[in-house]
C-alpha positions as CSV (number, residue, x, y, z in Angstrom):
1,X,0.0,0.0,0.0
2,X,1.3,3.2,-0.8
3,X,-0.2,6.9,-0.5
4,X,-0.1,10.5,-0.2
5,X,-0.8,13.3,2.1
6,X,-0.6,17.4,2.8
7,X,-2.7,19.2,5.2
8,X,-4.7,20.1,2.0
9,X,-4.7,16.8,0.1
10,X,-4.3,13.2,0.7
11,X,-4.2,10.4,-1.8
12,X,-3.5,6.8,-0.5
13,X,-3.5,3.6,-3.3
14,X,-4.4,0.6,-1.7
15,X,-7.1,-1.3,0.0
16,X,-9.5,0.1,2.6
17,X,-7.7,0.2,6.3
18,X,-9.8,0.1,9.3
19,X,-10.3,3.9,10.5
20,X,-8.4,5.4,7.8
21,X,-11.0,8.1,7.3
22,X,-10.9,9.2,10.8
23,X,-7.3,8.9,11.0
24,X,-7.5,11.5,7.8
25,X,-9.7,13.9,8.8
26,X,-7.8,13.7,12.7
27,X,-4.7,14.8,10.8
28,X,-6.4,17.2,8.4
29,X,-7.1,19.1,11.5
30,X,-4.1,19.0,13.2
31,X,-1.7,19.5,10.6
32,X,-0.1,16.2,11.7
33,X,-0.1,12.5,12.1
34,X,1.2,10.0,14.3
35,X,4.3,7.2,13.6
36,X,1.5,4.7,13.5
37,X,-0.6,6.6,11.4
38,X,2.3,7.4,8.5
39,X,3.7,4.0,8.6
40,X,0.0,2.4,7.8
41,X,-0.7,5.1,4.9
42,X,2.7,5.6,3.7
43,X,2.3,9.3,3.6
44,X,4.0,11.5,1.3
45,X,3.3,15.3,0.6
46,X,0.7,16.5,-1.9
47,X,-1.0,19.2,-2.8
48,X,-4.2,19.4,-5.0
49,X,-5.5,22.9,-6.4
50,X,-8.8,22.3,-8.7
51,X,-11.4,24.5,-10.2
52,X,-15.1,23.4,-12.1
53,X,-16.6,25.3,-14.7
54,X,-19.6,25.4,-16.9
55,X,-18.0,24.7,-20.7
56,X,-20.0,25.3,-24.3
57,X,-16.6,25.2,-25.9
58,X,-15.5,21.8,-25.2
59,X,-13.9,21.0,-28.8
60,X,-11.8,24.3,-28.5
61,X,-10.5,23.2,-25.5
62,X,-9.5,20.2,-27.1
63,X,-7.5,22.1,-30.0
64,X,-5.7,23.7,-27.0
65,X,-5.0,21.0,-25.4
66,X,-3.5,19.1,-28.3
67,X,-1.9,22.0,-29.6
68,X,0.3,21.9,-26.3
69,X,1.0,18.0,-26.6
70,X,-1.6,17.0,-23.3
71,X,-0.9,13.6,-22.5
72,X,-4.2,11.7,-23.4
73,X,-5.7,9.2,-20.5
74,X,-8.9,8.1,-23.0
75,X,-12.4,8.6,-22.0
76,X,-14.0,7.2,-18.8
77,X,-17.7,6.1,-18.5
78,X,-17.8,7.1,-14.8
79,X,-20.6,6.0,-12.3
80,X,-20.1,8.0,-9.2
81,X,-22.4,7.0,-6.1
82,X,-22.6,9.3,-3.4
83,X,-23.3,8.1,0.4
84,X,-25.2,9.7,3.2
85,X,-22.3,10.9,5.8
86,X,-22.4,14.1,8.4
87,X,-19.0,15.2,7.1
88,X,-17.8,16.1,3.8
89,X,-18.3,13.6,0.6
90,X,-18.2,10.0,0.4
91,X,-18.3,8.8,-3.0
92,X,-17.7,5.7,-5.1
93,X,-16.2,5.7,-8.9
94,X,-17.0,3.2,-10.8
95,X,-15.3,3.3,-14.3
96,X,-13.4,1.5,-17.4
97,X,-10.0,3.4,-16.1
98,X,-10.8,4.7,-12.3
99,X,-12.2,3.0,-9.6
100,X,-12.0,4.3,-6.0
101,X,-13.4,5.0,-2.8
102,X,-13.0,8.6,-2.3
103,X,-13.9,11.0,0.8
104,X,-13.1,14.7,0.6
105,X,-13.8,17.9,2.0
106,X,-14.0,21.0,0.3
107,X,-15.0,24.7,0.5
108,X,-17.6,25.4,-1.9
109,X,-16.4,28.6,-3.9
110,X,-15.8,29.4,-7.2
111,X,-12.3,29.7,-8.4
112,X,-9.7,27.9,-7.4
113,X,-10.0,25.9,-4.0
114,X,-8.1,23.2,-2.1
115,X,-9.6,19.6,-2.0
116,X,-8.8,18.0,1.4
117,X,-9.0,14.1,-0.4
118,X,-8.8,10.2,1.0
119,X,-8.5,8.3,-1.8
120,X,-8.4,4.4,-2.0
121,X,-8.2,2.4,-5.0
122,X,-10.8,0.0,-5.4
123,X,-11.6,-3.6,-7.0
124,X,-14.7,-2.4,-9.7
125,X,-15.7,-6.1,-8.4
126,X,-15.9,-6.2,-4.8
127,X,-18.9,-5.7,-2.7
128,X,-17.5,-2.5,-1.5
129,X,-20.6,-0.7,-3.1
130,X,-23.4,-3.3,-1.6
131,X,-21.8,-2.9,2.1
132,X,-22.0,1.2,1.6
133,X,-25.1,1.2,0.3
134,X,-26.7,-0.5,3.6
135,X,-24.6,0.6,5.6
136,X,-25.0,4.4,5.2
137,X,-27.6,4.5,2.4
138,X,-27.4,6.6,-1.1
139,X,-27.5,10.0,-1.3
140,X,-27.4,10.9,-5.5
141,X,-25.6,9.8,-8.5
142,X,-24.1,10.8,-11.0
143,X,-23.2,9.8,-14.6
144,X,-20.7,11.2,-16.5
145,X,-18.8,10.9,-19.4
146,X,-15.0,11.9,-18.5
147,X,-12.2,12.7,-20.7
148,X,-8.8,12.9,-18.8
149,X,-5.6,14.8,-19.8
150,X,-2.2,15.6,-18.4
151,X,0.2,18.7,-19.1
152,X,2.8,17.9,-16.6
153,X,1.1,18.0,-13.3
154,X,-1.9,19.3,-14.2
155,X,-4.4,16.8,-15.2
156,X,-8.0,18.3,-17.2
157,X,-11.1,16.4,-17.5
158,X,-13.4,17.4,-19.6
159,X,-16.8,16.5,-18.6
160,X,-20.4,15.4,-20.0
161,X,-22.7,14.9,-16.9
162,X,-26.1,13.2,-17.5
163,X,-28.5,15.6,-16.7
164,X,-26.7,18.4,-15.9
165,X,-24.4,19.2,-19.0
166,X,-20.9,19.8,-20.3
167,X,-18.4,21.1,-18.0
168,X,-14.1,21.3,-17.6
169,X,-12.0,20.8,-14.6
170,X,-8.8,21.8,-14.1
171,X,-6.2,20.6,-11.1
172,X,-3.4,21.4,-10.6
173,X,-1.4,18.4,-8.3
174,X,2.0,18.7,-6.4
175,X,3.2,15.6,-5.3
176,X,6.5,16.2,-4.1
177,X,6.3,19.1,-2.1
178,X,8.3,21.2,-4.6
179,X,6.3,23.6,-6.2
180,X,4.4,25.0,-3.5
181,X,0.2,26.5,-3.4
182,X,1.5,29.6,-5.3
183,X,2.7,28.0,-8.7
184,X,-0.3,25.9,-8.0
185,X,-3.0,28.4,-8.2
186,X,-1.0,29.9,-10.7
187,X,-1.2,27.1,-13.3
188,X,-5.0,27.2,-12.4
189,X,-5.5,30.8,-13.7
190,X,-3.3,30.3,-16.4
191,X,-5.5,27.6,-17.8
192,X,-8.3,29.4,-16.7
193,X,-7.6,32.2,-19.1
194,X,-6.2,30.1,-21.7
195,X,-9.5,28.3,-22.2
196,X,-11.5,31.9,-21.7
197,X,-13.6,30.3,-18.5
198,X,-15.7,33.5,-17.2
199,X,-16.0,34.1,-14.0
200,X,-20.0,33.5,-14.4
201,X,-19.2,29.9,-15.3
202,X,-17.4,28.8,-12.4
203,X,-19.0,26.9,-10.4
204,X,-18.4,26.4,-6.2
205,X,-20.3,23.2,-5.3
206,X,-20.1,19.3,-7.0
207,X,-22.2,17.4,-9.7
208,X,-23.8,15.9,-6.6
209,X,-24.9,19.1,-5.2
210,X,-25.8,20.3,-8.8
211,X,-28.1,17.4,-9.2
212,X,-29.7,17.6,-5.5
213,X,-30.8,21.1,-6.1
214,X,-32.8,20.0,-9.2
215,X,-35.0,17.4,-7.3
């Protein structure tokens, strides 16, 4: 098992540990974790700055980003169930290239924001969905259609969402430590512009919000 982790972001690839969740969240809070704690998450520094917009331009965005050699991941049918949980997200990817268990919290604002992010890789076959489900019950999903790009460490997706439209993200990862929240959030607006995302476009909550609100 191997993973991630800033105060801001943690990404861990592996299967589910007992309590890893709250042992997240514990450390998200205190800026911290305990010997026992890195040496169960292997626990390396990372930083995720991400932004969602609205997008009619989609194939333009495309040009760009094959006109600057993005690094083409194909396109993911993605099913995405959301649980019931007093905290933050808990949601389940289901798809032909991801497939995780991912809980995150995150201020809803538009622009640029940081994603504080427990990620687990899961097996698309396991019963992991079944046990969630009656466990804590569904709260929405969502259906999308997901194409994924790199430019160095910047990965784009550019997304169709049943029922709600066509939309872009844009984040911009550090996984090192070396180049630091300001670079980050610079890359963001740099892409931001570069694509000619208006500020009316942005948009500060997730597809699972987007899709509550209309019910």
């Amino acid at each position: 098992m191997k993973g991630r982790y800033a105060g801001c972001h943690m990404t861990t690839y592996g299967s589910i540990l007992p309590g890893a969740v709250s042992i997240a969240r514990w450390a998200n809070q205190t800026q911290s974790l305990t010997v026992k704690a890195k040496w169960r998450l292997r626990i390396m520094v990372h930083i995720n700055i991400e932004i969602k917009a609205k997008s009619k331009n989609q194939e333009q965005i495309r040009k760009i980003l094959k006109s600057r050699k993005a690094d083409f991941k194909g396109v993911d049918h993605q099913i995405d169930t959301y649980f019931k949980v007093n905290f933050g997200r808990l949601k389940l990817r289901q798809g032909e290239i991801e497939n995780h268990l991912i809980y995150y919290q995150r201020e809803n604002k538009q622009g640029p924001k940081q994603s504080d992010v427990v990620l687990f890789k899961s097996d698309p076959k396991s019963s992991l969905k079944e046990i969630l489900t009656k466990a804590l019950g569904i709260l929405v999903v969502v259906d999308k259609k997901r194409e994924i790009y790199f430019i160095d460490n910047v990965k784009f997706h550019i997304d169709t969402v049943k029922k709600l439209g066509t939309f872009v993200e844009i984040e911009a990862i550090d996984s090192g430590g070396t180049i630091g929240k300001a670079k980050l959030l610079a890359q963001c607006q740099f892409y931001l512009d570069l694509f000619k995302i208006s500020q009316k476009d942005l948009i500060s909550v997730s597809y699972s919000d987007l899709l509550l609100e209309k019910k």
